[in-house]
N, C-alpha and C positions, 0 to 999 in steps of 0.2 A: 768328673765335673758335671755338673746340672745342664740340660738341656738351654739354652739361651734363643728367644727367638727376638726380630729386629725388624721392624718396621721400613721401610725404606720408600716414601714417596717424592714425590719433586710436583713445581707447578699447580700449585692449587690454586691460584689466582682470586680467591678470595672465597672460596669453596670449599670446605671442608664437608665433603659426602655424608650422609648416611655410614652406608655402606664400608667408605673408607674407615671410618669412626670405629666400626662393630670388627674391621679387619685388624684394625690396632690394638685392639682391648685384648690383654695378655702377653703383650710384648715387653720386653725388658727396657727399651726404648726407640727412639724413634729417631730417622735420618730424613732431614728434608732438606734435600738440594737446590733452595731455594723456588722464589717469587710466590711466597706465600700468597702474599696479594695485601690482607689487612692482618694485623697483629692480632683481631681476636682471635685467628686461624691456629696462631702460635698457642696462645693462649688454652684454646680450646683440646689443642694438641697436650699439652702440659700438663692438664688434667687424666688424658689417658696414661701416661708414662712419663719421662725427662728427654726433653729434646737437641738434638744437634742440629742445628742448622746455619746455611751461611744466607745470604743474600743475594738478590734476583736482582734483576735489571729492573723487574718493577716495583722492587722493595726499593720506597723511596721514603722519607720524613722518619716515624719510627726504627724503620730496617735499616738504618744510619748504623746503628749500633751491631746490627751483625758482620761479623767477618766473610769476607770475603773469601777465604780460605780456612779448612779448620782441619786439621788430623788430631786425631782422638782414638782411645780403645776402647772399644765392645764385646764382653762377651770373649775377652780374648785374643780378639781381631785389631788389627792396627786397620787404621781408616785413614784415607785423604779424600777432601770433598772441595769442590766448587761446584757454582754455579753452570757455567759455560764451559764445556770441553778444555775450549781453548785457551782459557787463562791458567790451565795449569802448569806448572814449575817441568820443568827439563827434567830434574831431578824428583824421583816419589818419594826418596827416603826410604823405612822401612814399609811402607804401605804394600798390604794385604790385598787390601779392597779397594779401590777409586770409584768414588761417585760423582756424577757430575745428572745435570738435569736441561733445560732450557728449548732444549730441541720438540718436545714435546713426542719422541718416538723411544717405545721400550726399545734396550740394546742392553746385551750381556754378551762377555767374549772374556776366555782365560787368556791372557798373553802373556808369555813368558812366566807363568805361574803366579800371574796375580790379575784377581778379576777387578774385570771393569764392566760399571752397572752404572747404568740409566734408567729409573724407573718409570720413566715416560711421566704425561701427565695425569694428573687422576681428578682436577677441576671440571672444569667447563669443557666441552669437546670444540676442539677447535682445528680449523684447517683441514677436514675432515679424517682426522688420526685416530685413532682409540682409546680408551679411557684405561690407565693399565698401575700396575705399581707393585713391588715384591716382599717378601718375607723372607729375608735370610735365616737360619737354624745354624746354631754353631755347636755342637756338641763332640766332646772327647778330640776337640781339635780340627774336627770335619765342619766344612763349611757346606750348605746346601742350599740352595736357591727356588725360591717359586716363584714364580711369574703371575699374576692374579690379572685376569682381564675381570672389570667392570662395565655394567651394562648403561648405554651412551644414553 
């Protein structure tokens, strides 16, 4: 099976980087854990690849239309995503991978043999946190993780 690699930001608040842009170009597609901020963000994203995404607290008028919750396959991988940690279900299902965003701090941790990832936020630098956001690689079955710090 071909190499698949997967975008994975959250929190962009109406931001959509450079840099984040140039990070994404070649990816299969793209995971944003909400609060885009403004729809040309989506928009803009949609043009690099096909997007997952659910909706933020500050997705509000247009981001009507995102779910709140979404499990989906990538690359192989079963996905569940929210926004907030804490609105997730008791239950993952088959989920691989959990994504959640809002905190605005990267977090990755295997538990129980399935990860869970935050890729922080990668907008505006806020609350004095880091600017950060991952690349997942899924190949021959093997999941792999980078962590990408961007410069505030």
């Amino acid at each position: 099976m071909a190499m698949v690699r997967i975008g994975v930001i959250s929190d962009t608040h109406g931001l959509l980087r450079p840099e984040v842009a140039g990070r994404l170009e070649g990816c299969s597609c793209i995971v944003h854990a909400g609060d885009f901020g403004r729809e040309s963000v989506l928009e803009a994203l949609e043009d690099i690849a096909p997007v997952y995404g659910v909706r933020g607290n500050n997705d509000w008028g247009w981001g009507e239309r995102l779910p709140r919750q979404l499990a989906f396959e990538a690359g192989g991988v079963r996905f569940l995503m929210t926004h907030d940690r804490a609105h997730l279900p008791r239950e993952l299902g088959e989920a691989q991978v959990v994504v959640f965003g809002h905190s605005h701090r990267y977090y990755q941790e295997n538990i129980m043999g399935r990860l869970w990832l935050n890729p922080g936020s990668c907008g505006w630098p806020r609350f004095g946190k880091e600017l950060t956001m991952a690349v997942l690689t899924v190949q021959d079955g093997a999941l792999q993780v980078e962590r990408i710090d961007l410069e505030v």
